[in-house]
PyMOL CGO cylinders between C-alpha atoms (Angstrom):
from pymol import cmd
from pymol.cgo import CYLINDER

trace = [
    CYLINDER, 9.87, -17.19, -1.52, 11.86, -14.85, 0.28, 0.3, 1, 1, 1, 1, 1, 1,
    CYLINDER, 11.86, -14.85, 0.28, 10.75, -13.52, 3.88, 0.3, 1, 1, 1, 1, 1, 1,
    CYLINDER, 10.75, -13.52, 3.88, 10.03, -10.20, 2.86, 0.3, 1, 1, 1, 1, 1, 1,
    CYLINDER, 10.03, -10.20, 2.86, 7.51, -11.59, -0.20, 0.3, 1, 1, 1, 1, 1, 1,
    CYLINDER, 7.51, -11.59, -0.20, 6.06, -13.85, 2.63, 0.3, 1, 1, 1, 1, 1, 1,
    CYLINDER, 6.06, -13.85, 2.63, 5.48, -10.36, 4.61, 0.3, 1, 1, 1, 1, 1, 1,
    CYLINDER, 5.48, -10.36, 4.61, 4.37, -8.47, 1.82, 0.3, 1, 1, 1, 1, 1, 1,
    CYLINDER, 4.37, -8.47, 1.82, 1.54, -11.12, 1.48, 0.3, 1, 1, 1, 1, 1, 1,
    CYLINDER, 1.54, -11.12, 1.48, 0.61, -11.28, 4.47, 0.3, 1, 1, 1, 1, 1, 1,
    CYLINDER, 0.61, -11.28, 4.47, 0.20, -7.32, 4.44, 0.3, 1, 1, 1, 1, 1, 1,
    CYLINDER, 0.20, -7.32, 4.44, -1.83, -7.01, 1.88, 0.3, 1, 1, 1, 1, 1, 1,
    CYLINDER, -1.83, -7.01, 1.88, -4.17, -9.77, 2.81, 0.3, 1, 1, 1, 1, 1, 1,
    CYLINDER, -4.17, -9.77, 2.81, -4.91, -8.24, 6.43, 0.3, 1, 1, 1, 1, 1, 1,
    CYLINDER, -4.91, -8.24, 6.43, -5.25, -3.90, 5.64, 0.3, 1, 1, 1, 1, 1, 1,
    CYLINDER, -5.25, -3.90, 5.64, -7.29, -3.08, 8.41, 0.3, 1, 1, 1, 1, 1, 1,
    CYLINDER, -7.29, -3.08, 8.41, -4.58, -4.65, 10.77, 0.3, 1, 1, 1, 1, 1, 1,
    CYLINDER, -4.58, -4.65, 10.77, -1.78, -3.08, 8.43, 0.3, 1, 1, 1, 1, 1, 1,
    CYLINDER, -1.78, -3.08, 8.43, -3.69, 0.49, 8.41, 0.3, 1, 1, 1, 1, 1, 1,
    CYLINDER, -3.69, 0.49, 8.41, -3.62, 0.59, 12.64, 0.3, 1, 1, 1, 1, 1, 1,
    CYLINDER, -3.62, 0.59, 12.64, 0.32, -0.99, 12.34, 0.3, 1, 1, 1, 1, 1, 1,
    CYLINDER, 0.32, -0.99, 12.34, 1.09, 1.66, 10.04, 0.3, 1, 1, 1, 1, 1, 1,
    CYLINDER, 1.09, 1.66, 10.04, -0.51, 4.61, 12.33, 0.3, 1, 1, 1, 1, 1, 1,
    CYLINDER, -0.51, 4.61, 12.33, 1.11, 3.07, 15.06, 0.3, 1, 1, 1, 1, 1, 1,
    CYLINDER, 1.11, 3.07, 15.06, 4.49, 3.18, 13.40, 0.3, 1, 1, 1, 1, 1, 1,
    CYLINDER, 4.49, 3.18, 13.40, 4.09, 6.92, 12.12, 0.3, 1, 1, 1, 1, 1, 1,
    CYLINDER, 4.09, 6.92, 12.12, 2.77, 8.16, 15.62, 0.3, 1, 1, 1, 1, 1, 1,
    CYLINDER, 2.77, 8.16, 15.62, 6.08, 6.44, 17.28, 0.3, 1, 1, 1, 1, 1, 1,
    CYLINDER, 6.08, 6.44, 17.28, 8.12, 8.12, 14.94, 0.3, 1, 1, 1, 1, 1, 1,
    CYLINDER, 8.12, 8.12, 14.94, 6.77, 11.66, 15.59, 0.3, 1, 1, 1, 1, 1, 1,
    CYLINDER, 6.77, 11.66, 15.59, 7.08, 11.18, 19.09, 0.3, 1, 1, 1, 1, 1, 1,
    CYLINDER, 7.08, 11.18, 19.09, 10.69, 9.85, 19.11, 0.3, 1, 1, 1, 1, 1, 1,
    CYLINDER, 10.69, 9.85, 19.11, 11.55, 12.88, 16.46, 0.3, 1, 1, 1, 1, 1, 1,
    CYLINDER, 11.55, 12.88, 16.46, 9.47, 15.53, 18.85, 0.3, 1, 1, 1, 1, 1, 1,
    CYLINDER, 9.47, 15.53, 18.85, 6.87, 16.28, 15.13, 0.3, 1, 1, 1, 1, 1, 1,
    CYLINDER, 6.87, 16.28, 15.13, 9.78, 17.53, 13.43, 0.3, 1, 1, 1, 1, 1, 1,
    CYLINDER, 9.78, 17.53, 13.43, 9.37, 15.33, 10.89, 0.3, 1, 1, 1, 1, 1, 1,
    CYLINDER, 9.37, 15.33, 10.89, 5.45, 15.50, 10.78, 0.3, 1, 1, 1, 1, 1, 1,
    CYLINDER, 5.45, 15.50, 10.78, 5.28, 16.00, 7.43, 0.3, 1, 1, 1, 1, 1, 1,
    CYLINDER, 5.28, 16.00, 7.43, 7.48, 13.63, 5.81, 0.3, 1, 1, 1, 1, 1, 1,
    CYLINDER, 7.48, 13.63, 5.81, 6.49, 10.69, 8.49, 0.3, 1, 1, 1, 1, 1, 1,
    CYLINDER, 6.49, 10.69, 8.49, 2.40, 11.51, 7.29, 0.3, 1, 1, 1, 1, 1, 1,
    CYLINDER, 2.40, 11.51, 7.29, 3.68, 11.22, 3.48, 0.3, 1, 1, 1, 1, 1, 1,
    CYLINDER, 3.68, 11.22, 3.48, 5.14, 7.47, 4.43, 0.3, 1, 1, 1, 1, 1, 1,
    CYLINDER, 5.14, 7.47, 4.43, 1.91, 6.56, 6.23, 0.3, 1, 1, 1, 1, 1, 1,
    CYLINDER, 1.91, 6.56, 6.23, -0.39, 7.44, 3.15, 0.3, 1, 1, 1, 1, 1, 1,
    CYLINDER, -0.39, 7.44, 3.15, 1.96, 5.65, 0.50, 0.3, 1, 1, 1, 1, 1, 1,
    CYLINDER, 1.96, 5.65, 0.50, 2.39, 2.53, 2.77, 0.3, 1, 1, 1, 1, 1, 1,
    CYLINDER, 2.39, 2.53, 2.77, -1.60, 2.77, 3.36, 0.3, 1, 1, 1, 1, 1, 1,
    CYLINDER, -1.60, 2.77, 3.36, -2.12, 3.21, -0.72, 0.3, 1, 1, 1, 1, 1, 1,
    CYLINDER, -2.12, 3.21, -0.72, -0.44, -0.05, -0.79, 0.3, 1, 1, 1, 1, 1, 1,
    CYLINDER, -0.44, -0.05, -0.79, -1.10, -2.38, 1.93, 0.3, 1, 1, 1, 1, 1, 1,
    CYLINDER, -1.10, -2.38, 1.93, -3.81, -0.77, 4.21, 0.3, 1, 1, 1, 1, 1, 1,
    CYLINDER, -3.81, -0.77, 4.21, -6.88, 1.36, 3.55, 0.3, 1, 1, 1, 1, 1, 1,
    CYLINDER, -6.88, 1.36, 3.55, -6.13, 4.36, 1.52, 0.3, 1, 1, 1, 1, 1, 1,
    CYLINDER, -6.13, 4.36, 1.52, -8.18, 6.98, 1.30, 0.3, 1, 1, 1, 1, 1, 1,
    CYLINDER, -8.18, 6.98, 1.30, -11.08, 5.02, 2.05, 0.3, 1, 1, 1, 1, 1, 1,
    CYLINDER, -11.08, 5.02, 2.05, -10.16, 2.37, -0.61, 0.3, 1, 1, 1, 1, 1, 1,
    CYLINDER, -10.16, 2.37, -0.61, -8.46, -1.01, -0.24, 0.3, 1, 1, 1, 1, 1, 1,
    CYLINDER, -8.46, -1.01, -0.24, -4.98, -2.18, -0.82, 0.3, 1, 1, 1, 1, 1, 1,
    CYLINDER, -4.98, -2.18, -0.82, -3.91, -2.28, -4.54, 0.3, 1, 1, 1, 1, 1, 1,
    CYLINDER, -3.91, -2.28, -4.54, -3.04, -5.34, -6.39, 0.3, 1, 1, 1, 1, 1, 1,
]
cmd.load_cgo(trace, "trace")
């Protein structure tokens, strides 16, 4: 098992954790970038939310 399937796992079996990480990660970005990739950086956070965090109020597909 490679480290990134030993990450993935690990993602998906903590999505409240993952959901804040991911937040945390898109609000960095939009800082560092100034918002003027807003939209694009929000589009990452849902799909990475869809799949390892809470998405749209639902929990991580498997």
């Amino acid at each position: 098992m490679s480290v990134m399937d030993k990450l993935k796992d690990m993602l998906k079996g903590h999505p409240e954790q993952t959901s804040k990480g991911i937040d945390k990660g898109g609000d960095y970005v939009d800082k560092k970038t100034e918002g003027k990739h807003s939209g694009q950086v929000d589009t990452a956070q849902e799909k990475a939310k869809d799949k390892y965090g809470h998405g749209e109020g639902q929990g991580p597909q498997q």
